[in-house]
MMTF fields as JSON, N, C-alpha, C and O atoms, coordinates in Angstrom:
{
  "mmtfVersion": "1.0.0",
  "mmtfProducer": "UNKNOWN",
  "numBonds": 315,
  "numAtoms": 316,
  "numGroups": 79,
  "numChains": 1,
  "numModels": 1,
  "chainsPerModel": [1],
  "groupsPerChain": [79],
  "chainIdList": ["A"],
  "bondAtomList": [4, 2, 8, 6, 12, 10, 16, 14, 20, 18, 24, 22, 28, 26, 32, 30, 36, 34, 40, 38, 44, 42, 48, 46, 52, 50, 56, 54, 60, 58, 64, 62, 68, 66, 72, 70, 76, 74, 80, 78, 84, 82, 88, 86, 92, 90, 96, 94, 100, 98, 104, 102, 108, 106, 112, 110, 116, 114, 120, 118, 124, 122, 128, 126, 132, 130, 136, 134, 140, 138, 144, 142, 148, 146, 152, 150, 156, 154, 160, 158, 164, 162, 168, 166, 172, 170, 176, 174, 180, 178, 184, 182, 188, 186, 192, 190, 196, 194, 200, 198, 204, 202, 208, 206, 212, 210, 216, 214, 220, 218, 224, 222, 228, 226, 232, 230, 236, 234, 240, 238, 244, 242, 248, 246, 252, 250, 256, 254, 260, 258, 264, 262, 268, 266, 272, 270, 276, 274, 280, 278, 284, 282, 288, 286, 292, 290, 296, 294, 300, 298, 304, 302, 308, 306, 312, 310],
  "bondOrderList": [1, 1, 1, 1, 1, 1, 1, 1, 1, 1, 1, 1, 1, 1, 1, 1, 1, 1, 1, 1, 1, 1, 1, 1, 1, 1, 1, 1, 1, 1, 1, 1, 1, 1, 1, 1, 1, 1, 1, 1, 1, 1, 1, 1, 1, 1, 1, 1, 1, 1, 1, 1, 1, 1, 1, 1, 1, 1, 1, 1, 1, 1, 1, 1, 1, 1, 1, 1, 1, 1, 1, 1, 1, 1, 1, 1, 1, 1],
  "groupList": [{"groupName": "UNK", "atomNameList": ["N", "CA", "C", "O"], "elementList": ["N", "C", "C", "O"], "formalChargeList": [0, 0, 0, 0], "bondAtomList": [1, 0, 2, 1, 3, 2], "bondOrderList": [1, 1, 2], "singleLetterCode": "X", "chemCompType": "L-PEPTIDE LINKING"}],
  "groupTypeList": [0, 0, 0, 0, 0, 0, 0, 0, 0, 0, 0, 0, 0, 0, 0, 0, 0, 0, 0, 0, 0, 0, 0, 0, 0, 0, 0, 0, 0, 0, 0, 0, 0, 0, 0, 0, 0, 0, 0, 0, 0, 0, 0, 0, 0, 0, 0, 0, 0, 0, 0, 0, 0, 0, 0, 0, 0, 0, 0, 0, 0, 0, 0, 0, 0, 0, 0, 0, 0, 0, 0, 0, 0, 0, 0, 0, 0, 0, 0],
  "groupIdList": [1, 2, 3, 4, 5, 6, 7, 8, 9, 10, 11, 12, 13, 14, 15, 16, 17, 18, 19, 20, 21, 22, 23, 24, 25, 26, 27, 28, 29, 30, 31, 32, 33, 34, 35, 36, 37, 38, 39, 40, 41, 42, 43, 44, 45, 46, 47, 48, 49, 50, 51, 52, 53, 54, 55, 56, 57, 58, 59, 60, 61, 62, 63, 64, 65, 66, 67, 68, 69, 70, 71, 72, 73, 74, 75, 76, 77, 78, 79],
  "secStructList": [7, 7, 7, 7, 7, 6, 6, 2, 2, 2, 2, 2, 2, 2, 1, 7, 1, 3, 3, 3, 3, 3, 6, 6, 6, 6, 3, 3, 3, 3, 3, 7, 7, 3, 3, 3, 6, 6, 3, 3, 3, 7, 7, 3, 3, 3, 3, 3, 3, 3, 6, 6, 3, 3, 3, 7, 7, 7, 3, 3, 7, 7, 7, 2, 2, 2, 2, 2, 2, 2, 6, 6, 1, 1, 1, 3, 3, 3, 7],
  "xCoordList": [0.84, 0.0, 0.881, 2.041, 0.008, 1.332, 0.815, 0.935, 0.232, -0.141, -0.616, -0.059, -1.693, -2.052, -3.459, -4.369, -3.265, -4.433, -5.414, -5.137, -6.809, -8.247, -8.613, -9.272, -7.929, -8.687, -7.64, -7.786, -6.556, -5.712, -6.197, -6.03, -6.979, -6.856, -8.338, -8.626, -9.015, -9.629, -9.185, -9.74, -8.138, -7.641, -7.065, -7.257, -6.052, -5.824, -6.603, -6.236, -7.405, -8.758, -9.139, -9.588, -8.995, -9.885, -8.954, -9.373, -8.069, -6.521, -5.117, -3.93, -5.561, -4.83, -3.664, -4.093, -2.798, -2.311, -2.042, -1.938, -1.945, -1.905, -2.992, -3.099, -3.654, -4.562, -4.516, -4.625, -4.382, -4.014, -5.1, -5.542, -5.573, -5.91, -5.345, -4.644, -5.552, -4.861, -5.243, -6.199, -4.433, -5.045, -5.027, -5.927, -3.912, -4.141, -4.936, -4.996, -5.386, -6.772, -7.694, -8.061, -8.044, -9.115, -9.557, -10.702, -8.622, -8.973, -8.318, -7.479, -9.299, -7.982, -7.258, -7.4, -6.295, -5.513, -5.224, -4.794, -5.387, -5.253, -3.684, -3.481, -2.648, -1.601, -0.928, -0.462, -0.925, -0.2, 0.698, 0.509, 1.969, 2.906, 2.441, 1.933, 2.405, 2.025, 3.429, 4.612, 2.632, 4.082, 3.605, 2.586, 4.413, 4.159, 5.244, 6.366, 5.224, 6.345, 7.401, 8.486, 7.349, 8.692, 9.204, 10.214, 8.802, 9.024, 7.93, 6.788, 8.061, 7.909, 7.706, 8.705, 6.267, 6.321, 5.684, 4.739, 5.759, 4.1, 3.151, 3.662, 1.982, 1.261, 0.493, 0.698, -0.609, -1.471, -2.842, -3.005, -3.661, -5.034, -5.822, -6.345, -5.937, -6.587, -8.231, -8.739, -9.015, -10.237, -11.498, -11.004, -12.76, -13.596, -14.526, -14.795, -15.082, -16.295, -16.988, -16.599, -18.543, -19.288, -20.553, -20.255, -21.51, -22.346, -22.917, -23.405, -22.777, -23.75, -22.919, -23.523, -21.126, -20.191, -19.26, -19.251, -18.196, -16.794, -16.411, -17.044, -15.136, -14.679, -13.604, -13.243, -12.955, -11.424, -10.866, -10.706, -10.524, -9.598, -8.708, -8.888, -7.587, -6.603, -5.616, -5.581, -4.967, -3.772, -2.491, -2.401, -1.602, 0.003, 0.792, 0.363, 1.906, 3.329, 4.152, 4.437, 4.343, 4.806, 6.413, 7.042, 6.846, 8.478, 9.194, 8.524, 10.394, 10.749, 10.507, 10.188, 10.892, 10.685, 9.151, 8.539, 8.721, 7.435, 6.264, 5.662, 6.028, 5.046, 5.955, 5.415, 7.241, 7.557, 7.785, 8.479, 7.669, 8.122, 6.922, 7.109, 5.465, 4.453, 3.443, 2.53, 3.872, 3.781, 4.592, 4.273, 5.921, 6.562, 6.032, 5.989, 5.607, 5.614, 4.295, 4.116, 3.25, 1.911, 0.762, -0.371, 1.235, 0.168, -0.559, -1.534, 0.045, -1.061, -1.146, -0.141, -2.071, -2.41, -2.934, -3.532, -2.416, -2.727, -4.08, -4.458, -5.051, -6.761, -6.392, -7.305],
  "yCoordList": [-1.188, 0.0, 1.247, 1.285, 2.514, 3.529, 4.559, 5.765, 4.053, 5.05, 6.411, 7.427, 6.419, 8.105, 8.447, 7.71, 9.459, 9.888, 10.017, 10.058, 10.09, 9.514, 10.711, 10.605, 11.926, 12.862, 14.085, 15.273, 13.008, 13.684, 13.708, 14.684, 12.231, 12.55, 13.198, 13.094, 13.65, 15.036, 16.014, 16.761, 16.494, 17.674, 18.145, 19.199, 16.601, 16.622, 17.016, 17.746, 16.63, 16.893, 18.135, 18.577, 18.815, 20.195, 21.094, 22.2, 20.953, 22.27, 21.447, 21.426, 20.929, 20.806, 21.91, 23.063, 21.837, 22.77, 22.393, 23.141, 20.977, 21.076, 19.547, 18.59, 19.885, 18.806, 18.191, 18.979, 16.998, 16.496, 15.268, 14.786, 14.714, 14.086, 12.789, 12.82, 11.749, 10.465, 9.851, 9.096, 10.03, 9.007, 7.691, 7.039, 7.105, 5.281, 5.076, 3.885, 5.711, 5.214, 6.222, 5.446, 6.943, 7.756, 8.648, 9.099, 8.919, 9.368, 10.825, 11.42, 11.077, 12.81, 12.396, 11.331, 13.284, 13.436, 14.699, 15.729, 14.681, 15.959, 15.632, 14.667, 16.755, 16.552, 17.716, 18.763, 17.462, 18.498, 17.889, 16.797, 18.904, 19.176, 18.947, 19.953, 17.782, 17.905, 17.108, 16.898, 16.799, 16.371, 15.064, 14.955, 14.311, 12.769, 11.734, 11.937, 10.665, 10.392, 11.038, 10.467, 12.02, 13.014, 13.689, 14.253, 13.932, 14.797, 15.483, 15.056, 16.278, 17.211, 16.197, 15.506, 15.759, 15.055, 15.308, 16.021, 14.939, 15.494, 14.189, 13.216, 14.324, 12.986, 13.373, 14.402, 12.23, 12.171, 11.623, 10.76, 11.893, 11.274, 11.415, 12.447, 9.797, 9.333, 9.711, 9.425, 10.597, 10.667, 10.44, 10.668, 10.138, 10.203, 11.348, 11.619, 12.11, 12.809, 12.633, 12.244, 13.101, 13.459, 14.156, 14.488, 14.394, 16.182, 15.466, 16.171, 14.151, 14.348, 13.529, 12.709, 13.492, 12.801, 12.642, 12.508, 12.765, 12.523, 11.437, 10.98, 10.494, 9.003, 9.698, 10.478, 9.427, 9.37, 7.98, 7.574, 7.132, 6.242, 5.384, 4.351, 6.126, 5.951, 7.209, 8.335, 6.826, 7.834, 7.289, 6.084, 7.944, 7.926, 9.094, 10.2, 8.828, 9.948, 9.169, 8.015, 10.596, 10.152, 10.104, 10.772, 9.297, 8.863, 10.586, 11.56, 10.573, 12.181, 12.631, 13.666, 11.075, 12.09, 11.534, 12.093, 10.349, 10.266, 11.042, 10.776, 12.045, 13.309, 13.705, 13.759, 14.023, 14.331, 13.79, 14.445, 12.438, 11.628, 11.529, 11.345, 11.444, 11.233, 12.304, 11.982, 13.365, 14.855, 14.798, 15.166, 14.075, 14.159, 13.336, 13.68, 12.078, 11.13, 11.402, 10.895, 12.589, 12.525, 12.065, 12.548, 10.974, 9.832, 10.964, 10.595, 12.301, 13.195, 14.787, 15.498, 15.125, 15.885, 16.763, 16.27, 18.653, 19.937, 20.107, 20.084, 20.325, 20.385, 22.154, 22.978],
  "zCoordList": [0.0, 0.0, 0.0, 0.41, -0.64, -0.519, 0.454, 0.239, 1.538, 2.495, 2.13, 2.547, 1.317, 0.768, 1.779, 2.158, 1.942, 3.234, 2.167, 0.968, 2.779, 2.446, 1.324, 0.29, 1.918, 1.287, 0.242, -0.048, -0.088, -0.708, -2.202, -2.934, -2.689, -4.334, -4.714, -5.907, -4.129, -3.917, -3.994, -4.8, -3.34, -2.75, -4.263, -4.87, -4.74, -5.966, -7.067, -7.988, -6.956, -7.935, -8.069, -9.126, -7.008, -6.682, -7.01, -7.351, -7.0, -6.416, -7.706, -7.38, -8.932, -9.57, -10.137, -10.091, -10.465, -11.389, -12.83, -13.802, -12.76, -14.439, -14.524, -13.757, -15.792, -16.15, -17.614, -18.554, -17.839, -19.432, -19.6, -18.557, -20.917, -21.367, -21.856, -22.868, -21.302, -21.79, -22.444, -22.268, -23.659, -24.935, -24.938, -25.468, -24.294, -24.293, -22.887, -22.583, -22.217, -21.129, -21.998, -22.88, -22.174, -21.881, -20.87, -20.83, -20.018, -19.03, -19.134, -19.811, -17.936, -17.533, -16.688, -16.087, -16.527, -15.352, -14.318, -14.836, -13.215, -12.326, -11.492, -10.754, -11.856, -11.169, -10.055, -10.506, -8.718, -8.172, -7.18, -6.644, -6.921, -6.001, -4.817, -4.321, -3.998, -2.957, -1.578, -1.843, -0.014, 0.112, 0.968, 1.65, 0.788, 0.063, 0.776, 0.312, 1.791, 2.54, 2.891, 2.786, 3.255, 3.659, 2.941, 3.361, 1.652, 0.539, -0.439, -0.272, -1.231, -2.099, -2.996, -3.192, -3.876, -5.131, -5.93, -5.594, -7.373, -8.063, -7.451, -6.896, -7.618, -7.428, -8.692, -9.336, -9.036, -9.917, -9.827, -8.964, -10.41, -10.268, -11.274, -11.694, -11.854, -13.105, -12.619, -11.535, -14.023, -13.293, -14.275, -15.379, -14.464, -15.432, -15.075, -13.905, -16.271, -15.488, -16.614, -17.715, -16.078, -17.266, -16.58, -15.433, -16.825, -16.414, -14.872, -13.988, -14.759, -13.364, -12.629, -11.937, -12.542, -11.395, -12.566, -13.789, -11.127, -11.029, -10.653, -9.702, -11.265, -10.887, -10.849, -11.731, -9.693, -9.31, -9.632, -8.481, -10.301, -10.442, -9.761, -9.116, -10.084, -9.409, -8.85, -9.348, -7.903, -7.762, -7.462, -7.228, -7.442, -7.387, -7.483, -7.814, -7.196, -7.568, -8.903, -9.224, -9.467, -10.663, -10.426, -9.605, -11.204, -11.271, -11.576, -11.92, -11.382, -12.088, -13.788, -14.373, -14.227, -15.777, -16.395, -17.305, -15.691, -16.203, -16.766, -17.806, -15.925, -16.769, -17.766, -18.871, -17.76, -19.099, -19.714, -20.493, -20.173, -21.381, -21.427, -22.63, -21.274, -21.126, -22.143, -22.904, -21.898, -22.498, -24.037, -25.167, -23.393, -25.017, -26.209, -27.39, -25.601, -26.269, -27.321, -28.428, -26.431, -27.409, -26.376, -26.393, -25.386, -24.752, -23.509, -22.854, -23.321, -22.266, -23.034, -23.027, -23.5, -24.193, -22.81, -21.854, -23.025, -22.139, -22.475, -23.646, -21.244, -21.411, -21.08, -21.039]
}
């Protein structure tokens, strides 16, 4: 388990700073700076919506270059 408190990928959700579109899920993504076993990390949170709810997914911290090869590659498109 990666020990993430209950009400973080919310917090994520709500207070993003950057948000992208994932073409091989379909999904969005909400990513922010938050602080994360004793450090400073991005985290992430895979999400669905549509006019009457929000699905949070999944969440995690992303590796260091992961959002950016991710961005480079084409596979998370800027909403």
């Amino acid at each position: 388990m990666r020990n993430i408190p209950f009400l973080l990928p919310k917090q994520i959700y709500q207070n993003a700073k950057e948000r992208y579109f994932d073409v091989a899920t379909g999904n969005k993504v909400a990513i922010k700076r938050v602080l994360y076993n004793g450090g400073e990390r991005d985290m992430m949170v895979a999400y669905e919506e549509n006019t009457s709810e929000i699905i949070l997914i999944t969440i995690h911290p992303l590796k260091l270059l992961q959002k950016f090869n991710r961005i480079k590659t084409k596979r998370w498109k800027k909403l």
